[in-house]
Backbone as CSV, one residue per row, in Angstrom:
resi,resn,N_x,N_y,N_z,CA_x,CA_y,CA_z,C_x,C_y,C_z
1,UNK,158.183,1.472,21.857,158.197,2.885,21.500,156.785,3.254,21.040
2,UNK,156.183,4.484,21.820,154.534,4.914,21.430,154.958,5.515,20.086
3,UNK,153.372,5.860,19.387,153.689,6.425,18.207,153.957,8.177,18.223
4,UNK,154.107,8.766,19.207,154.286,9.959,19.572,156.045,10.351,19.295
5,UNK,156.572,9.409,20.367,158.575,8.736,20.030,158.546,8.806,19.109
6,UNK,158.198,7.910,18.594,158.357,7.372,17.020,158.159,8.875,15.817
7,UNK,157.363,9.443,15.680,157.113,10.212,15.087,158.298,11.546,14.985
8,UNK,158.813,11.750,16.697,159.694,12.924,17.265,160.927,12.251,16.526
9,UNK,161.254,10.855,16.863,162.710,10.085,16.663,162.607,10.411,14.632
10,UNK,161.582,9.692,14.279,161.686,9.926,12.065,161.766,11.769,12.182
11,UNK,161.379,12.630,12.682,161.139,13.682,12.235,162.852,14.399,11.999
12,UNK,163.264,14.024,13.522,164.602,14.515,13.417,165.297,13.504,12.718
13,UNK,165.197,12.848,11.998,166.042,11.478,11.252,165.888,12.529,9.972
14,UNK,165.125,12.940,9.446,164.514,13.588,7.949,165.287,15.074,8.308
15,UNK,164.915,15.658,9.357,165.797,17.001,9.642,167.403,16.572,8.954
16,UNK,167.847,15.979,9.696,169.363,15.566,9.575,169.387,15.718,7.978
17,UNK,168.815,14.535,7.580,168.865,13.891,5.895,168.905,15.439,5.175
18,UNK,167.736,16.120,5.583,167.969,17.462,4.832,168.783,18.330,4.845
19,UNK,169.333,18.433,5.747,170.842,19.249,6.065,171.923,18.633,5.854
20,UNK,172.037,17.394,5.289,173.119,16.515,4.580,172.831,16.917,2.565
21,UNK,171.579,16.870,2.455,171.042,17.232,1.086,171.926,18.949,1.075
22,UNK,171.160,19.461,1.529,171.195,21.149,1.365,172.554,21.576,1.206
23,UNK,173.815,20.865,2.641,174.912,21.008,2.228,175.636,20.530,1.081
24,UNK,175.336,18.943,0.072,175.291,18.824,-0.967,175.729,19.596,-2.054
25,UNK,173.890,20.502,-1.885,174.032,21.100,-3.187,174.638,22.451,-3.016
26,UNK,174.608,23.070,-2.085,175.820,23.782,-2.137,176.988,23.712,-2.621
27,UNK,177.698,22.680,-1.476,178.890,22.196,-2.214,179.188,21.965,-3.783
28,UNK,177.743,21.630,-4.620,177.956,21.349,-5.779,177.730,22.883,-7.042
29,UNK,177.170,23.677,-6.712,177.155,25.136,-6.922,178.832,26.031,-6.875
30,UNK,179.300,25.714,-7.113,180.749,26.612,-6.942,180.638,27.605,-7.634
31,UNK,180.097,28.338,-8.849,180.130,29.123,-9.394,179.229,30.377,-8.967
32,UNK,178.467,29.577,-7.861,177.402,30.282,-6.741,178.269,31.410,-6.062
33,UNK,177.899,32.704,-6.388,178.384,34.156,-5.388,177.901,33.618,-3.792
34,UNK,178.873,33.362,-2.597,178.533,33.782,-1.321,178.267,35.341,-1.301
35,UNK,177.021,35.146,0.070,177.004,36.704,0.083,177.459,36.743,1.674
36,UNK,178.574,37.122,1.462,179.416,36.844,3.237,180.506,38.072,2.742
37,UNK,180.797,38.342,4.027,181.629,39.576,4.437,182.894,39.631,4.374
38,UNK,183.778,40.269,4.564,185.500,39.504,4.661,186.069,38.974,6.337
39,UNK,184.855,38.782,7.275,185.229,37.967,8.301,184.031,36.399,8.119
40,UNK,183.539,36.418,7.004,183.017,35.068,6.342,181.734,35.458,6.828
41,UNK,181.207,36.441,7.645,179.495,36.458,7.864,178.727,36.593,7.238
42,UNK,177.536,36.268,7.106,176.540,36.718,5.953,176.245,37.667,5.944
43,UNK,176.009,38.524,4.434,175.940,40.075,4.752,174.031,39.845,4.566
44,UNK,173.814,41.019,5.527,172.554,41.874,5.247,172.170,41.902,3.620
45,UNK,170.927,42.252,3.237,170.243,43.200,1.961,171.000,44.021,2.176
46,UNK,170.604,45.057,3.202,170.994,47.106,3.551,172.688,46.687,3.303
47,UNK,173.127,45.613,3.611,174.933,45.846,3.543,175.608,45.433,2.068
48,UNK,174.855,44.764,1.295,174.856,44.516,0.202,174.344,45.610,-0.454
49,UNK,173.194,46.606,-0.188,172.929,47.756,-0.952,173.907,48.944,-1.000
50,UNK,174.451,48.880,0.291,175.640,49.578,0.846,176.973,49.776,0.051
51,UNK,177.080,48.042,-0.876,178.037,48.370,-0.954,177.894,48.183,-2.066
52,UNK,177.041,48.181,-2.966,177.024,48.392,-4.868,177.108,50.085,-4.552
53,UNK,176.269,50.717,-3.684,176.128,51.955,-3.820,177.808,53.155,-3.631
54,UNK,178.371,52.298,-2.688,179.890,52.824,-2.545,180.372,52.393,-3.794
55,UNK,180.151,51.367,-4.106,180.839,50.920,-5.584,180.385,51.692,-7.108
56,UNK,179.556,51.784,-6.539,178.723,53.035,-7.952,179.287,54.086,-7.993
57,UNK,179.382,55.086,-6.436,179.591,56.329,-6.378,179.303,57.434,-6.759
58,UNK,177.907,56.767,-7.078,176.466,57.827,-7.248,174.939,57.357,-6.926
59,UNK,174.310,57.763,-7.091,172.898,57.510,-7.198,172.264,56.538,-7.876
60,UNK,171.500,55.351,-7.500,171.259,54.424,-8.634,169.720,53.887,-8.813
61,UNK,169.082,53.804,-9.545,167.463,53.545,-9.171,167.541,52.240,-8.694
62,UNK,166.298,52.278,-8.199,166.187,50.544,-7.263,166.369,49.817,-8.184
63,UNK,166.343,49.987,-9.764,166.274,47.902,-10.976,167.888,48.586,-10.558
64,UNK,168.467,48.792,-11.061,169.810,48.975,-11.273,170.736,48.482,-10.051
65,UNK,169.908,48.629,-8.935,170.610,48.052,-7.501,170.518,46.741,-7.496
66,UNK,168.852,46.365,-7.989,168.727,45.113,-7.917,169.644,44.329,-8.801
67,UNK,169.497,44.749,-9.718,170.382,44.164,-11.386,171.581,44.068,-10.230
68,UNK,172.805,44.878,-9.850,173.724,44.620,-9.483,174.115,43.521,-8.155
69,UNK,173.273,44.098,-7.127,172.768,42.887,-6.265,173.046,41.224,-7.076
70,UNK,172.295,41.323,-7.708,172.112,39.556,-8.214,173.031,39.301,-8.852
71,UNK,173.681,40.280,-9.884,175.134,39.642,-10.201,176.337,39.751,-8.972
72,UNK,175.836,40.482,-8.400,177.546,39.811,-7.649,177.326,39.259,-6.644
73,UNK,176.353,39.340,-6.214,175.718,38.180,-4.421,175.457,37.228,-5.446
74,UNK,174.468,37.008,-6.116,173.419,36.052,-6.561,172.106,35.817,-5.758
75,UNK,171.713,37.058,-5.825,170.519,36.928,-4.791,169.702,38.400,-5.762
76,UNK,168.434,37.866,-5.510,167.389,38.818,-6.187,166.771,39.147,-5.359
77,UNK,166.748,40.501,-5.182,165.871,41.618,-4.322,164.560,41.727,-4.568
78,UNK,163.537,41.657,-3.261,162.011,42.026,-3.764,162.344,43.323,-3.991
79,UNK,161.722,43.937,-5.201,161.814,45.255,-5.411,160.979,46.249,-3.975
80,UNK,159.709,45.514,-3.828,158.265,46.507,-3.152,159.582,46.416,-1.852
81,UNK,159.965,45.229,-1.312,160.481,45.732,0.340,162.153,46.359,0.252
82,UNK,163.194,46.117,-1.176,164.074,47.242,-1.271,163.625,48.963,-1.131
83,UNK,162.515,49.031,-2.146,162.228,50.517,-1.845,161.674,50.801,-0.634
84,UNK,160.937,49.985,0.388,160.437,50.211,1.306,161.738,50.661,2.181
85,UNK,162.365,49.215,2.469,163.592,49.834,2.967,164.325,50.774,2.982
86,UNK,164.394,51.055,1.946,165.307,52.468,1.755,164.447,53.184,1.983
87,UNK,162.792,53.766,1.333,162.457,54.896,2.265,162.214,54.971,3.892
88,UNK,162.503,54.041,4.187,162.164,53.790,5.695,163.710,54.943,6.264
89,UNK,164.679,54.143,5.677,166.090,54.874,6.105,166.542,56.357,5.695
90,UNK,165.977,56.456,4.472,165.601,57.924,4.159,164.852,58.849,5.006
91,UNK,163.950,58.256,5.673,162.702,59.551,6.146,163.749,59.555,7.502
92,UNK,164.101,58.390,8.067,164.689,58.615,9.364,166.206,59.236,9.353
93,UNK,166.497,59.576,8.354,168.229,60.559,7.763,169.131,59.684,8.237
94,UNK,168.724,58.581,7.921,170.053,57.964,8.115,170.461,56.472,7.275
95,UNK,171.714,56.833,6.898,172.483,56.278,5.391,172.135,56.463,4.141
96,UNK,171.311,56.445,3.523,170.447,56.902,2.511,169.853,58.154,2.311
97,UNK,169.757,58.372,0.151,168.861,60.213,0.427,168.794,59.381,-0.706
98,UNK,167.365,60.337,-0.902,166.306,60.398,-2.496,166.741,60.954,-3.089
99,UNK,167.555,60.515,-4.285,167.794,61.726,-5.613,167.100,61.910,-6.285
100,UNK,166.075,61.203,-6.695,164.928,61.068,-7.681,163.940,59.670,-7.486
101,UNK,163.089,59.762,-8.130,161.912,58.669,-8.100,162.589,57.233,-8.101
102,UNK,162.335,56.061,-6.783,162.749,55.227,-6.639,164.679,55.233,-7.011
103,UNK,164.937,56.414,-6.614,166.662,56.379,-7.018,167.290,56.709,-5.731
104,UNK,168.347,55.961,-5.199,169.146,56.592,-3.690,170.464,56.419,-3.937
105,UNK,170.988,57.128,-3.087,172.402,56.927,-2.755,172.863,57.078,-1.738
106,UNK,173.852,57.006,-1.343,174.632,57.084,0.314,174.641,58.836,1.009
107,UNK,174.719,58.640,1.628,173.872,59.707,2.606,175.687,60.541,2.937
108,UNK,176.335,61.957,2.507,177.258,61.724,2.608,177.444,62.045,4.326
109,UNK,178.592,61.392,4.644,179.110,61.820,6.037,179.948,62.985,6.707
């Protein structure tokens, strides 16, 4: 076996090992929020913002999204690309409106 094999054959040997690790510690996290859908998919940021904001049922500034975000996913939002996001979906009128400085809510239908 050249050392080229050799190198391809350990690399995917260590791939494996790490995806035996990773599932691990998952498994060992139970108190860990999935952020999955009710057909088990992983949700989006925008579908997770989506749905503190239906759950609010008003207007909420971006910490307050974020704050909620991380308690019930367990996932922390970059603030700079949440607001980006949302003004991105704002200027283009769709799902989102500006109520005030860094504050949105659902766009009604």
């Amino acid at each position: 076996m050249d050392l080229l094999a050799w190198a391809k054959l350990k690399e995917e040997l260590l791939k494996a090992q790490l995806g035996v690790i990773r599932n691990y510690r998952r498994s060992e996290e139970p108190d860990k929020k999935e952020r999955k859908n009710s057909e088990g998919e992983r949700k989006s940021q925008m579908s997770m913002i989506i749905d503190i904001l239906q759950e609010a049922k008003v207007p909420l500034h971006v910490s307050e999204i974020i704050r909620r975000v991380g308690e019930r996913f367990a996932l922390t939002l970059d603030r700079e690309s949440a607001v980006s996001a949302l003004t991105k979906k704002v200027k283009k009128g769709r799902t989102f409106v500006r109520t005030g400085p860094n504050t949105f809510g659902l766009k009604e239908r």
